[in-house]
N, CA and C atoms as an extended XYZ file, in Angstrom:
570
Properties=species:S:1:pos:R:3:atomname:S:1:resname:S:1:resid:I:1 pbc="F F F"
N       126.239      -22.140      -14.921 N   UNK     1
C       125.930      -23.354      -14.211 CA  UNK     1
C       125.815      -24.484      -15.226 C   UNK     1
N       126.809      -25.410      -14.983 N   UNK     2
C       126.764      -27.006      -16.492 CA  UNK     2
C       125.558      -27.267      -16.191 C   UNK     2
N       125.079      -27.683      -17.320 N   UNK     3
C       124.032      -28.847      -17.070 CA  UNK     3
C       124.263      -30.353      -16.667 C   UNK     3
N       123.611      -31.074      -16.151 N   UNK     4
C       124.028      -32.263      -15.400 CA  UNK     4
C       123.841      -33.420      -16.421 C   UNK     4
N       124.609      -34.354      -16.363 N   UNK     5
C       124.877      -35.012      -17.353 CA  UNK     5
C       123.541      -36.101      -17.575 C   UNK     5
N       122.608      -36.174      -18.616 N   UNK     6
C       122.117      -37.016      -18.796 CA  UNK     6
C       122.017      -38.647      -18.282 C   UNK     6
N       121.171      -38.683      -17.606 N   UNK     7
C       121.067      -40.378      -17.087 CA  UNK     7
C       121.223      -41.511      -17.853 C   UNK     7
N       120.056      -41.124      -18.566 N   UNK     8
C       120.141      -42.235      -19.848 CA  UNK     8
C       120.956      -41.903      -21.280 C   UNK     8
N       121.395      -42.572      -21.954 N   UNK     9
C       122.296      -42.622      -22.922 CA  UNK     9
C       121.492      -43.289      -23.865 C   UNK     9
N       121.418      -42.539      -25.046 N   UNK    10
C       120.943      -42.948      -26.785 CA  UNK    10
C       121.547      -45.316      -26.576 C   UNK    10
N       122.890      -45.038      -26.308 N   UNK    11
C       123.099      -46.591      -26.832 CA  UNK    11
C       122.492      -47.359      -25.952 C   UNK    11
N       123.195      -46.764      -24.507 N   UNK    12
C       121.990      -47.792      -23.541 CA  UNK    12
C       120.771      -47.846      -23.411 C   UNK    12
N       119.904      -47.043      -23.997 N   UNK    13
C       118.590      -47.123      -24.251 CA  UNK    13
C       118.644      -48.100      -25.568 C   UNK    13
N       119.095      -47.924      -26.266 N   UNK    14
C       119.234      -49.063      -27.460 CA  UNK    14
C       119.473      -50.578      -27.394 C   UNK    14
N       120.860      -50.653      -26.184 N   UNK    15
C       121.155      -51.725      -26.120 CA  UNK    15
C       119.932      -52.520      -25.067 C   UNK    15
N       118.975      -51.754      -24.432 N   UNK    16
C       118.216      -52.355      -23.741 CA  UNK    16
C       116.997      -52.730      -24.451 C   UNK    16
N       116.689      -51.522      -25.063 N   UNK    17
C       115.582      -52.411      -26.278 CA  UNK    17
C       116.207      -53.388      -26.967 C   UNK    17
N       117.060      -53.964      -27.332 N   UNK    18
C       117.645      -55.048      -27.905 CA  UNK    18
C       117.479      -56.505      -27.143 C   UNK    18
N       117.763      -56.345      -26.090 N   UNK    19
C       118.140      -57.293      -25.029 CA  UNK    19
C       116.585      -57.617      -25.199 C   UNK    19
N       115.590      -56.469      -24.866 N   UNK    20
C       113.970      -56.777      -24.798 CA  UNK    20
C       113.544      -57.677      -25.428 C   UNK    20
N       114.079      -57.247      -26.447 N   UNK    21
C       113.618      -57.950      -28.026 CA  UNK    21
C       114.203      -59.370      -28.297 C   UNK    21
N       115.357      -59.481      -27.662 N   UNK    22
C       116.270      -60.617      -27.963 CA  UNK    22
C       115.352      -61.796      -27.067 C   UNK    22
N       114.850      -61.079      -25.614 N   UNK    23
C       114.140      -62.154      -24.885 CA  UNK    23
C       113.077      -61.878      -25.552 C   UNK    23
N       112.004      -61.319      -25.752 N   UNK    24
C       110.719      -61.693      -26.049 CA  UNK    24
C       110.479      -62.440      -27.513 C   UNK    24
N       111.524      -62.570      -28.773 N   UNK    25
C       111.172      -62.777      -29.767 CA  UNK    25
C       111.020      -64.254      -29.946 C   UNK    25
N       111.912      -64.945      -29.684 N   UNK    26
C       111.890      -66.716      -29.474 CA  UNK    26
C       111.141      -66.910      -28.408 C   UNK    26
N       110.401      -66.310      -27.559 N   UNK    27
C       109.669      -66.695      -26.282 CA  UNK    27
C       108.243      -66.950      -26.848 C   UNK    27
N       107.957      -65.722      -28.177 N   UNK    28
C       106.554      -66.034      -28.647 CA  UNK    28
C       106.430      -67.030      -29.191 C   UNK    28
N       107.553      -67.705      -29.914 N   UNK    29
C       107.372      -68.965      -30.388 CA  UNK    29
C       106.960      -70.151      -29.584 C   UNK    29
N       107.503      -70.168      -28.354 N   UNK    30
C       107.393      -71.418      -27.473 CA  UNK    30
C       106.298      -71.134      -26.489 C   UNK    30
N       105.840      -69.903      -26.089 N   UNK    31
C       105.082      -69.232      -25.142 CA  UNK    31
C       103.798      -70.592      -24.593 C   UNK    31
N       103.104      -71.205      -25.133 N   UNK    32
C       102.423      -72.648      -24.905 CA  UNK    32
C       103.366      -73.732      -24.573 C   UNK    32
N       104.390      -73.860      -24.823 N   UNK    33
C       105.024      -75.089      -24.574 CA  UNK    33
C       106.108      -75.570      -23.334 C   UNK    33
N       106.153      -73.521      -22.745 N   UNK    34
C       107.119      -74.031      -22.234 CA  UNK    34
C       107.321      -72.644      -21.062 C   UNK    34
N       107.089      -72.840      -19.392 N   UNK    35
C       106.971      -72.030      -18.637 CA  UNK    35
C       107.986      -71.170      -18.592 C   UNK    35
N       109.786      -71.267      -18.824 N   UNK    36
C       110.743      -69.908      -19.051 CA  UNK    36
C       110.358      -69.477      -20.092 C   UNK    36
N       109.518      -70.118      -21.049 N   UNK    37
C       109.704      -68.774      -22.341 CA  UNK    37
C       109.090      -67.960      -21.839 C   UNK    37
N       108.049      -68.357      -20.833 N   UNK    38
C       106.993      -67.439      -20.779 CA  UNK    38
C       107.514      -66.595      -19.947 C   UNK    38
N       108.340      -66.945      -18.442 N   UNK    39
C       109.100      -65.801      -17.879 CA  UNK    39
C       109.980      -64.876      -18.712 C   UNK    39
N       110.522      -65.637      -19.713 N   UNK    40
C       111.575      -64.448      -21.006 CA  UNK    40
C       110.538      -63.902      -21.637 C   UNK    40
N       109.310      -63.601      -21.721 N   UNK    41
C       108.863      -62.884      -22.632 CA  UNK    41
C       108.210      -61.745      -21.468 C   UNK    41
N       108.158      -61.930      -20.540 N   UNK    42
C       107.671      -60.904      -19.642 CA  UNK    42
C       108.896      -60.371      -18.950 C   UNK    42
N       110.255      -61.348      -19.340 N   UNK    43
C       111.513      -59.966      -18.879 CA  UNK    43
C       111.453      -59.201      -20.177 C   UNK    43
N       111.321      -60.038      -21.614 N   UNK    44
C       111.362      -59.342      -22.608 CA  UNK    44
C       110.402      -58.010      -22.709 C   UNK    44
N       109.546      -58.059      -22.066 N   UNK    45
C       108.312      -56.778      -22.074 CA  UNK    45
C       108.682      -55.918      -21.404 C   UNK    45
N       109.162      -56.240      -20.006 N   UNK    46
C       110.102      -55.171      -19.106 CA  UNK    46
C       111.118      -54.426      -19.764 C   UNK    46
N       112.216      -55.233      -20.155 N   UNK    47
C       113.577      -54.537      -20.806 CA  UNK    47
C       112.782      -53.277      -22.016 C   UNK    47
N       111.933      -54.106      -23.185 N   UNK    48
C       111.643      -53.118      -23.995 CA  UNK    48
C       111.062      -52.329      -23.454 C   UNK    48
N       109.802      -52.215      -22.435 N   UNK    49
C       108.899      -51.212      -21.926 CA  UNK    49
C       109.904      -49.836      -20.941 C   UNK    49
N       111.116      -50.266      -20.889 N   UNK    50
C       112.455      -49.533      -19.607 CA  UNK    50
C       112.810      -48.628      -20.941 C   UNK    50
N       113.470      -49.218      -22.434 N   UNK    51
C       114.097      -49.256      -23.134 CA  UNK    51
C       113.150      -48.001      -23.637 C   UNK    51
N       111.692      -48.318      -23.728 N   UNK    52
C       110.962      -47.666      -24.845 CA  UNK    52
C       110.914      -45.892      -23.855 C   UNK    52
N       110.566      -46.292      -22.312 N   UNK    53
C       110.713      -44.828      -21.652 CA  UNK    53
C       111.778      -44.102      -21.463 C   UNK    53
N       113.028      -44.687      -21.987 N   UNK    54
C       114.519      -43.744      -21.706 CA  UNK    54
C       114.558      -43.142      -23.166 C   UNK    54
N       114.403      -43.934      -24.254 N   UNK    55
C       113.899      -42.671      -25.406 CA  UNK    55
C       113.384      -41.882      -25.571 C   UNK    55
N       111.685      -42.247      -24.725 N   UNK    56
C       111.062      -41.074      -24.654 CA  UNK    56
C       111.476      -39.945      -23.741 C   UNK    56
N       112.573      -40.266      -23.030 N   UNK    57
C       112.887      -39.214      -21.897 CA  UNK    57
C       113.743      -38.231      -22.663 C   UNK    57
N       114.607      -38.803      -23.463 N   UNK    58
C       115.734      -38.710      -24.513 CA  UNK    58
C       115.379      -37.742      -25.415 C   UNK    58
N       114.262      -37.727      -26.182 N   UNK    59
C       113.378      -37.147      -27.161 CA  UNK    59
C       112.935      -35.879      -26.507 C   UNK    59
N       112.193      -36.032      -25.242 N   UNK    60
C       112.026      -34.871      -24.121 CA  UNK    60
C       112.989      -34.043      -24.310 C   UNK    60
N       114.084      -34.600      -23.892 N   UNK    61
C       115.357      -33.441      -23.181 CA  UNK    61
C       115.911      -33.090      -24.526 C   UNK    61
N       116.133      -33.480      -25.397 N   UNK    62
C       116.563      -32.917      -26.409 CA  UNK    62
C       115.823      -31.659      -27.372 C   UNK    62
N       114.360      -32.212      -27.029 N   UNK    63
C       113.527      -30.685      -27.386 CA  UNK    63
C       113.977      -29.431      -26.252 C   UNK    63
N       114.106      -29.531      -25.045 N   UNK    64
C       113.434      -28.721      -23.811 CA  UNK    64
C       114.988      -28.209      -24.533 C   UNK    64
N       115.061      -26.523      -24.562 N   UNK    65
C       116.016      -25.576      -24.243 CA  UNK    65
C       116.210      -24.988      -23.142 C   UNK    65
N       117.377      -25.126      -22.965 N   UNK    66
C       117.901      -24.697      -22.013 CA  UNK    66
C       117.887      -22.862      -21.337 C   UNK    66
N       116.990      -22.524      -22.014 N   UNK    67
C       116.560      -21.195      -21.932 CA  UNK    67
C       117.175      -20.360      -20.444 C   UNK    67
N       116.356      -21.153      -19.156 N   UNK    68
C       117.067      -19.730      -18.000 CA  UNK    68
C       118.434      -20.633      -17.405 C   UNK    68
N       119.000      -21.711      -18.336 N   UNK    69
C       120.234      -21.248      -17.684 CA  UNK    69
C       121.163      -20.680      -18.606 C   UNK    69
N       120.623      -20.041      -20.193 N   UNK    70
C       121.009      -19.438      -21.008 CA  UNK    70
C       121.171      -17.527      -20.448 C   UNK    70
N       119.840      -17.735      -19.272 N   UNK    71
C       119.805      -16.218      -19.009 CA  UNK    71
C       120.739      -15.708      -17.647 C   UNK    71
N       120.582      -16.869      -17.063 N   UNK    72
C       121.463      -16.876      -15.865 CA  UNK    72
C       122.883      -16.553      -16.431 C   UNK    72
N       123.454      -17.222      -17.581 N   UNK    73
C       124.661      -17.127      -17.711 CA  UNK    73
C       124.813      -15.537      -18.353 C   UNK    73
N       123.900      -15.310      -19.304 N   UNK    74
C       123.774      -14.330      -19.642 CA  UNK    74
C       124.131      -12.360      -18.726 C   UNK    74
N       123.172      -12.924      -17.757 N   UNK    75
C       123.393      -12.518      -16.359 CA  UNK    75
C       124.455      -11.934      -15.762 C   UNK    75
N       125.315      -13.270      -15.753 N   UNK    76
C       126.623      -13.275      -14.922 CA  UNK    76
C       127.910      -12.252      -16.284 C   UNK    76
N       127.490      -12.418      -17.790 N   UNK    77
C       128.582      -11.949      -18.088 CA  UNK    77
C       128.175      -10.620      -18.687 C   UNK    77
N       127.464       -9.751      -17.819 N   UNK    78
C       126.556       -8.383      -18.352 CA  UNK    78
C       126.092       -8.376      -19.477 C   UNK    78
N       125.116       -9.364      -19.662 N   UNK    79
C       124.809       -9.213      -21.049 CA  UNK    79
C       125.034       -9.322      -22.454 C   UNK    79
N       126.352      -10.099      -22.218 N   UNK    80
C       126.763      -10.486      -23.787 CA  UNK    80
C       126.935      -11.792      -23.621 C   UNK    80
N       126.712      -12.464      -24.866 N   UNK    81
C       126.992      -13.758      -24.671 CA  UNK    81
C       127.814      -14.247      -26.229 C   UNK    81
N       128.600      -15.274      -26.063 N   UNK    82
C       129.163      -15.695      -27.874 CA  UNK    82
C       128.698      -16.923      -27.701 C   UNK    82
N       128.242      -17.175      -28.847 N   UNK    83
C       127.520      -18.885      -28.701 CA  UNK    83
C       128.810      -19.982      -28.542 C   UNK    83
N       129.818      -19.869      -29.238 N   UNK    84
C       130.463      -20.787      -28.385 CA  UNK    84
C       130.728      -20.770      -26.533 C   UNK    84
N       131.136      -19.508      -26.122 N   UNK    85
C       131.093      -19.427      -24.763 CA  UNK    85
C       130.136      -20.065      -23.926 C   UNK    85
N       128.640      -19.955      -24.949 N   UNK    86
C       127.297      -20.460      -24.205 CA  UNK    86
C       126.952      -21.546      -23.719 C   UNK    86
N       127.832      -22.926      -25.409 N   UNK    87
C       127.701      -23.732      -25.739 CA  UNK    87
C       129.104      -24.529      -24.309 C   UNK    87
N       130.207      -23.898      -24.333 N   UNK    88
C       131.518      -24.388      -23.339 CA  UNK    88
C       130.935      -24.176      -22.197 C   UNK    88
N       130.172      -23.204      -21.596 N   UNK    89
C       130.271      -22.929      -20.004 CA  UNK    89
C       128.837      -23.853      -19.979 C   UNK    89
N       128.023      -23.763      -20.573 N   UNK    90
C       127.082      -24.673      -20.388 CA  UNK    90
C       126.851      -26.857      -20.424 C   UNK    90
N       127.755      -26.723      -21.156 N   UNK    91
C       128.307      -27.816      -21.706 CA  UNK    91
C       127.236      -28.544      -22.701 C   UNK    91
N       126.998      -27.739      -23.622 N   UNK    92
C       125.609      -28.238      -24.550 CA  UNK    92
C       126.468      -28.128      -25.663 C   UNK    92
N       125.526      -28.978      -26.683 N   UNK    93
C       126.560      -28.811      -28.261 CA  UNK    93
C       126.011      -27.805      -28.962 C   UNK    93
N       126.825      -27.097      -29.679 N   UNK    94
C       126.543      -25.322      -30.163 CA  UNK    94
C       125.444      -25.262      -31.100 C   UNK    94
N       124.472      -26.557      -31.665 N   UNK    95
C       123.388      -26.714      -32.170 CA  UNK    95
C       122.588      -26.139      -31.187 C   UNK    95
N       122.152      -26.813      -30.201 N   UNK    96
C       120.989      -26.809      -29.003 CA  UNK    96
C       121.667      -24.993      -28.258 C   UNK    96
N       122.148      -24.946      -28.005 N   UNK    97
C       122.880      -23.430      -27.834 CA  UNK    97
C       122.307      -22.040      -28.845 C   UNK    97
N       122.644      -22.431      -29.709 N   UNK    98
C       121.976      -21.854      -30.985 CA  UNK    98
C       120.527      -21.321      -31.098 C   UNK    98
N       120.163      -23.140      -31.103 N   UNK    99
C       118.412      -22.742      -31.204 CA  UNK    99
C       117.973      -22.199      -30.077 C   UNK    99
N       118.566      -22.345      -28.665 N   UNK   100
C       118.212      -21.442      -27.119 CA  UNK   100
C       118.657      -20.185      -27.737 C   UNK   100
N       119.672      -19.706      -28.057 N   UNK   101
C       119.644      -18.445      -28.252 CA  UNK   101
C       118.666      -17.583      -29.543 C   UNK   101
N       118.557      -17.907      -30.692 N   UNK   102
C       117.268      -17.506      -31.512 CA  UNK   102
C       115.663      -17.963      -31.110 C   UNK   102
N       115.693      -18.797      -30.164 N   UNK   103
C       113.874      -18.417      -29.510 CA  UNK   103
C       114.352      -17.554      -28.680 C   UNK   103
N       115.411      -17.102      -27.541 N   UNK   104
C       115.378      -16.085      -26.676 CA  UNK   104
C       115.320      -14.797      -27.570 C   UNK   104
N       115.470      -14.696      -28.652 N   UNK   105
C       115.615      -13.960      -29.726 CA  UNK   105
C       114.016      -13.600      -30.270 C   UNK   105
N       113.600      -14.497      -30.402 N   UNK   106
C       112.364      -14.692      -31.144 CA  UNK   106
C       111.164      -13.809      -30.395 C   UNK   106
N       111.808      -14.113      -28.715 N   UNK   107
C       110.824      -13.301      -27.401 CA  UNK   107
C       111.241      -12.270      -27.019 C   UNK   107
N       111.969      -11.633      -28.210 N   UNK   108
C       112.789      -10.187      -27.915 CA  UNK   108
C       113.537      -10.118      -26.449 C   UNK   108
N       114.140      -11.093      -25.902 N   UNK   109
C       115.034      -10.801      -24.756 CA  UNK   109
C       116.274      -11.062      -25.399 C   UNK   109
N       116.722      -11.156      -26.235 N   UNK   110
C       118.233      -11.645      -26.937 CA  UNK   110
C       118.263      -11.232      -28.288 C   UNK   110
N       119.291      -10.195      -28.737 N   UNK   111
C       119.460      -10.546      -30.094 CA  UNK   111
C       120.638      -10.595      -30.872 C   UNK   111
N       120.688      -11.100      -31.682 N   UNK   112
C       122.258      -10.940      -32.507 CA  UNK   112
C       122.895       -9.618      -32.701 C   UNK   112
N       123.968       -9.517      -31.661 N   UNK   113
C       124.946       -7.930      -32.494 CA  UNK   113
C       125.452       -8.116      -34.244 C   UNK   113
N       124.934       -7.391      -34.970 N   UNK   114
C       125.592       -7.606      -36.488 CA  UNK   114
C       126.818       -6.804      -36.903 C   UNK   114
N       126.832       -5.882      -35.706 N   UNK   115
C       128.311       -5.523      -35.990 CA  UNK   115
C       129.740       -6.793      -35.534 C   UNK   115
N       128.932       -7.590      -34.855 N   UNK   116
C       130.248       -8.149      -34.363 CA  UNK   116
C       129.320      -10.055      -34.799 C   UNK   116
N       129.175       -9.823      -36.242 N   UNK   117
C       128.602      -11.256      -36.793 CA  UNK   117
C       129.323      -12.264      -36.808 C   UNK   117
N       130.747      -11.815      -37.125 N   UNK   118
C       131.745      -12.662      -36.843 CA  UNK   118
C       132.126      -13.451      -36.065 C   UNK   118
N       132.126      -12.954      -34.630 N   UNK   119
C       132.235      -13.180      -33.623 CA  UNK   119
C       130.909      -14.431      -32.919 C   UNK   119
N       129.542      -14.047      -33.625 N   UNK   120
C       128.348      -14.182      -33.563 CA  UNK   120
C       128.242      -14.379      -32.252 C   UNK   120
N       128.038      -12.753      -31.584 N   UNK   121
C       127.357      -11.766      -30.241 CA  UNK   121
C       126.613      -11.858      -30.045 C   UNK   121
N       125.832      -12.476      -28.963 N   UNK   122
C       124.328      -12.029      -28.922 CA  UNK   122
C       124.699      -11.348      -27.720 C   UNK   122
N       123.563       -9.902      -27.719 N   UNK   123
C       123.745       -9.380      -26.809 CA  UNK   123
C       122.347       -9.583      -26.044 C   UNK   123
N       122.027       -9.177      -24.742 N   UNK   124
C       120.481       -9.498      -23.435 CA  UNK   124
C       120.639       -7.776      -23.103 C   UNK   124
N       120.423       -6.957      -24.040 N   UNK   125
C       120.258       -5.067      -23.746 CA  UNK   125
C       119.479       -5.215      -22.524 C   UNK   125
N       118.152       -5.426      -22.080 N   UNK   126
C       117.505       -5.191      -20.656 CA  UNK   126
C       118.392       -6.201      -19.593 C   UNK   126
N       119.595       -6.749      -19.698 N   UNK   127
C       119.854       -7.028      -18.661 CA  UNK   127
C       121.350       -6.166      -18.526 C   UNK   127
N       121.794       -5.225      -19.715 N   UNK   128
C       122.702       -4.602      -19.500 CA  UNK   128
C       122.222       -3.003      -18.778 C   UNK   128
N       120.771       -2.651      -18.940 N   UNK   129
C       120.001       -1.837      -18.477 CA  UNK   129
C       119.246       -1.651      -16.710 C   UNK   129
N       118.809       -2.949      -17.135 N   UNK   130
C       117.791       -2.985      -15.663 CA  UNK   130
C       118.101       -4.494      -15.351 C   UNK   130
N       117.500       -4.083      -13.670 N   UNK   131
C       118.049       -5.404      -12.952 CA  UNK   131
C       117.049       -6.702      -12.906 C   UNK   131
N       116.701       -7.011      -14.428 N   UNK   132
C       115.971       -8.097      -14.634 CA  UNK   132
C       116.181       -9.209      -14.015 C   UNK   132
N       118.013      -10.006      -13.547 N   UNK   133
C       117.831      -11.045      -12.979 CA  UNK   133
C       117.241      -10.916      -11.494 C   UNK   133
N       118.180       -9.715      -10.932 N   UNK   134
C       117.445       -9.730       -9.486 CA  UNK   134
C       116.216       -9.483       -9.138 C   UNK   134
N       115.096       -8.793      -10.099 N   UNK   135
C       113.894       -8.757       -9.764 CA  UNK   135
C       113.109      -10.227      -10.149 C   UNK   135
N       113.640      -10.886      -10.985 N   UNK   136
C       113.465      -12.252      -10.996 CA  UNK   136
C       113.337      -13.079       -9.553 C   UNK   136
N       114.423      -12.885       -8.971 N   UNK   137
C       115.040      -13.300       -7.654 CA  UNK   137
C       114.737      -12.758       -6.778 C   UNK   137
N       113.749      -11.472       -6.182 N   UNK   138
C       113.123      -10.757       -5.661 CA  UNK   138
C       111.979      -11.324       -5.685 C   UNK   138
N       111.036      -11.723       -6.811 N   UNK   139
C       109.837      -12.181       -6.709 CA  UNK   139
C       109.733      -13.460       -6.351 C   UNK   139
N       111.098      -14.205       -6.360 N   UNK   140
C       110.391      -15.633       -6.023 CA  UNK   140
C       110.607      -15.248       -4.725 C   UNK   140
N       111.249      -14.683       -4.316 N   UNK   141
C       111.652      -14.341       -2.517 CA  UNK   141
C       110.473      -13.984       -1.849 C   UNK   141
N       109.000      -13.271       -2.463 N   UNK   142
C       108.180      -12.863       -2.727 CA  UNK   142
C       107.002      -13.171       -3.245 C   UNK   142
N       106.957      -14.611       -2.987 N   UNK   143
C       105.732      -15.706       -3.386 CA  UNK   143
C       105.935      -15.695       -5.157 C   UNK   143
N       106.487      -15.320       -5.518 N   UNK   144
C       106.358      -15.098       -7.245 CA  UNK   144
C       105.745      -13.673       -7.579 C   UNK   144
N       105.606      -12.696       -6.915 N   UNK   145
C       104.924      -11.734       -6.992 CA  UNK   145
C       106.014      -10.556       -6.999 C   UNK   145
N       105.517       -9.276       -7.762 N   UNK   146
C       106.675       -8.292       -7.460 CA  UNK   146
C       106.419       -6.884       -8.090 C   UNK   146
N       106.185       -6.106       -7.162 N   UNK   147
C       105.510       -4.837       -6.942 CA  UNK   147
C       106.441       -3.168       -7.409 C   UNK   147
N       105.829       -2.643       -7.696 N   UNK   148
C       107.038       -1.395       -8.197 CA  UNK   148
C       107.170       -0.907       -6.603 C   UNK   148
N       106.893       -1.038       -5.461 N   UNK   149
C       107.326       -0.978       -3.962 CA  UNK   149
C       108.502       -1.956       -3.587 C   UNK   149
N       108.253       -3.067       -3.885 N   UNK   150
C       109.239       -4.199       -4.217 CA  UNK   150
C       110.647       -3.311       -4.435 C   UNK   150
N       110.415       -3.103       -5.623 N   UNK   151
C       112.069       -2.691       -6.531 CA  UNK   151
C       112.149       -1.668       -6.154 C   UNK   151
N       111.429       -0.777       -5.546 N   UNK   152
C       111.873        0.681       -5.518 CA  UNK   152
C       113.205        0.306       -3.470 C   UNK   152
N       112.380       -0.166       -2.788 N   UNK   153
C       112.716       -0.793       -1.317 CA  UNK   153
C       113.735       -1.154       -1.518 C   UNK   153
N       114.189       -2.022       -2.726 N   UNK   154
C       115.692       -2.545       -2.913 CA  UNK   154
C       116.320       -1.657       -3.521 C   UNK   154
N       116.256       -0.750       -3.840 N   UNK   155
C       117.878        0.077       -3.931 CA  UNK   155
C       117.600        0.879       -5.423 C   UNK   155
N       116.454        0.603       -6.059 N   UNK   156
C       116.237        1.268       -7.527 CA  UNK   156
C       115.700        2.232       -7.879 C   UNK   156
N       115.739        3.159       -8.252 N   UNK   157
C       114.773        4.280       -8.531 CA  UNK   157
C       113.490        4.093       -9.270 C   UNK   157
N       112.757        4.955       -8.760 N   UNK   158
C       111.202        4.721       -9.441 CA  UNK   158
C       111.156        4.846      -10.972 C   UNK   158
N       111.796        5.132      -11.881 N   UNK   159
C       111.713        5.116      -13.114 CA  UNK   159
C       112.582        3.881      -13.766 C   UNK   159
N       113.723        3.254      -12.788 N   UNK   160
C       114.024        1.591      -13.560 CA  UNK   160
C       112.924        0.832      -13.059 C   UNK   160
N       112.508        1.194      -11.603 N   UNK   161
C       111.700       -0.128      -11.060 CA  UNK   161
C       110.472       -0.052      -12.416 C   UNK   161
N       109.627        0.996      -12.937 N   UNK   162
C       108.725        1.012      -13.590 CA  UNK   162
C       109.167        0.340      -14.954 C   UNK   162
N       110.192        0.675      -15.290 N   UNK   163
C       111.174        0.650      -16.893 CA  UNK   163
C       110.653       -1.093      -16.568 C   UNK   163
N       111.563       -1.615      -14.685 N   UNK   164
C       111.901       -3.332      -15.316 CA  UNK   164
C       110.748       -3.956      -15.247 C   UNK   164
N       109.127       -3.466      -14.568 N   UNK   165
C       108.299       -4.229      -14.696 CA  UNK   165
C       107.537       -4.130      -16.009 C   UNK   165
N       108.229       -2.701      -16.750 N   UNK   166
C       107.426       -2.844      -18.390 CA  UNK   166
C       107.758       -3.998      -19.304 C   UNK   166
N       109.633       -4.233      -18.840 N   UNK   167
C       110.129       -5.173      -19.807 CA  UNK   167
C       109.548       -6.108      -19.035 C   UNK   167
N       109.484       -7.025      -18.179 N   UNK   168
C       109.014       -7.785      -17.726 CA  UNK   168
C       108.076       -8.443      -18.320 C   UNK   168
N       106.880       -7.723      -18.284 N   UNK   169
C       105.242       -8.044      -19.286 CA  UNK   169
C       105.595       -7.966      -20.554 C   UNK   169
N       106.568       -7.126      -21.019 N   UNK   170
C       106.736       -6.873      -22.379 CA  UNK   170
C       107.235       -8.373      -23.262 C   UNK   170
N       107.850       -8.566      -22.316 N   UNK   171
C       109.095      -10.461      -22.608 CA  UNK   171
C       108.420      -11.373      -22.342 C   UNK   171
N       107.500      -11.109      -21.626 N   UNK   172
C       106.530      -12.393      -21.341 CA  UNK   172
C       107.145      -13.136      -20.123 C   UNK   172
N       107.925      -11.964      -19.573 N   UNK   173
C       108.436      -13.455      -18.493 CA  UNK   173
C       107.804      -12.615      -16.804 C   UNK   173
N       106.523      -11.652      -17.081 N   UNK   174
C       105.677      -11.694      -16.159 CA  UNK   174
C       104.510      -11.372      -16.884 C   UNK   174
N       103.497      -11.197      -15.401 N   UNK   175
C       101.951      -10.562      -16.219 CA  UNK   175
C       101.633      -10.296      -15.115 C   UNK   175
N       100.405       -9.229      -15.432 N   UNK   176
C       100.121       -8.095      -14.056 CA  UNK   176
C        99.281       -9.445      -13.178 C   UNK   176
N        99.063       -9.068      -12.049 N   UNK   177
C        98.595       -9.721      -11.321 CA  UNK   177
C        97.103       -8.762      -11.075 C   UNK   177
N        95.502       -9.709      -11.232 N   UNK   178
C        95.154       -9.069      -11.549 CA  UNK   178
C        93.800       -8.844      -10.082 C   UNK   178
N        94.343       -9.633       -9.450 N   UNK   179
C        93.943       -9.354       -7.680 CA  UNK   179
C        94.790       -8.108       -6.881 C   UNK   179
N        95.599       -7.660       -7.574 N   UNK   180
C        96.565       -6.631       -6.374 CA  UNK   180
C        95.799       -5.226       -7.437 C   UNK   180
N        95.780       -4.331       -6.211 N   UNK   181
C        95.173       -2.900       -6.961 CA  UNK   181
C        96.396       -1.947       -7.178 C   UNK   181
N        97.820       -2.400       -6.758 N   UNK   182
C        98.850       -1.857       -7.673 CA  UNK   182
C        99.555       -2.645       -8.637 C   UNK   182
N       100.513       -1.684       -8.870 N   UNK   183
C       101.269       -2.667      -10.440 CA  UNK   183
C       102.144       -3.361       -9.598 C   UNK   183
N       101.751       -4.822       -9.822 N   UNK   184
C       102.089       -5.803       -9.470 CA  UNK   184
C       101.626       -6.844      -10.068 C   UNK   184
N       102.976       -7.746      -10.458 N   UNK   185
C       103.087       -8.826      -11.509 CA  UNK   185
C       103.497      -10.145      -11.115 C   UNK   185
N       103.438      -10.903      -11.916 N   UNK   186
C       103.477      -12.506      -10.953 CA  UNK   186
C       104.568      -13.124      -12.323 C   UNK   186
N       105.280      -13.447      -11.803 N   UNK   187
C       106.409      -13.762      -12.780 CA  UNK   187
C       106.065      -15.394      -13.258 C   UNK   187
N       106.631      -15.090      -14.306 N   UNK   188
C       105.617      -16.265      -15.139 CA  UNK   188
C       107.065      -17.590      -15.519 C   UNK   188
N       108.246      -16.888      -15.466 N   UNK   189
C       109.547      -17.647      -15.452 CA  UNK   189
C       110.005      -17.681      -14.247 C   UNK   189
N       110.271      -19.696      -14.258 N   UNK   190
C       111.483      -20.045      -12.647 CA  UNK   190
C       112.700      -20.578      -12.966 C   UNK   190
């Protein structure tokens, strides 16, 4: 699934702090003498104050990784992924791709194949194993909640359903729920 193209843009956030600046800077000079400066210095406060929150939005999105639609894709191609593939089907630049794939790494759900370094493989083993996305997709179906009755009802045997709620807690992407008197977990990733 692409990611959707950014609203704001690095230049047009630039070129609008500019414009800000362009009205408010000669406005402080005249600001007593003369009633438009004083309207240009309060468009000037607007433009920069627009200017100053699309950076900060900018700065935001450029930290936030793209993590579950790294897993989703992951998902769809059983578990292997090549960082360029990650970086093309996602449409992210193979930097930000990268660093999503070594923190998914870091939380033991992803790791580099070193036989195939070349290539640089990362493989998602519990999603080539157990049906981590769909019990994902089970629990939100399921208030966020999701029971080894849960997975067993859908089609799994009692020793994956147990296997996927170990990895589950194990990855951090649930935790037991600690009101239900069976094993049952509240998924902690949407």
């Amino acid at each position: 699934m692409p990611r959707s193209r950014k609203p704001y843009t690095l230049s047009g956030a630039l070129t609008l702090l500019v414009i800000g600046l362009a009205l408010l800077a000669p406005s402080l000079f005249h600001l007593a003498s003369d009633h438009s400066a004083h309207e240009a210095a309060i468009a000037g406060l607007i433009c920069s104050g627009l200017a100053l929150l699309q950076l900060a939005e900018l700065f935001r999105r450029s930290r936030t990784l793209p993590t579950q639609e790294v897993m989703r894709l992951a998902e769809a191609r059983h578990g292997l992924l090549t960082l360029s593939e990650t970086a093309t089907a996602l449409d992210i630049d193979p930097d930000l791709a990268l660093r999503t794939l070594q923190a998914l790494s870091k939380k033991g759900i992803a790791s580099q194949r070193w036989t195939e370094l070349r290539k640089n493989l990362w493989e998602f083993p519990d999603y080539m194993t157990l049906p981590i996305p769909q019990s994902i997709e089970l629990a939100k179906s399921h208030g966020g909640r999701l029971s080894l009755s849960d997975l067993v009802s859908s089609g799994h045997s009692t020793q994956t359903a147990r296997d996927t709620l170990t990895t589950l807690t194990e990855k951090g992407l649930a935790q037991p729920d600690p009101a239900s008197p069976q094993s049952t977990l509240i998924i902690t990733t949407q």
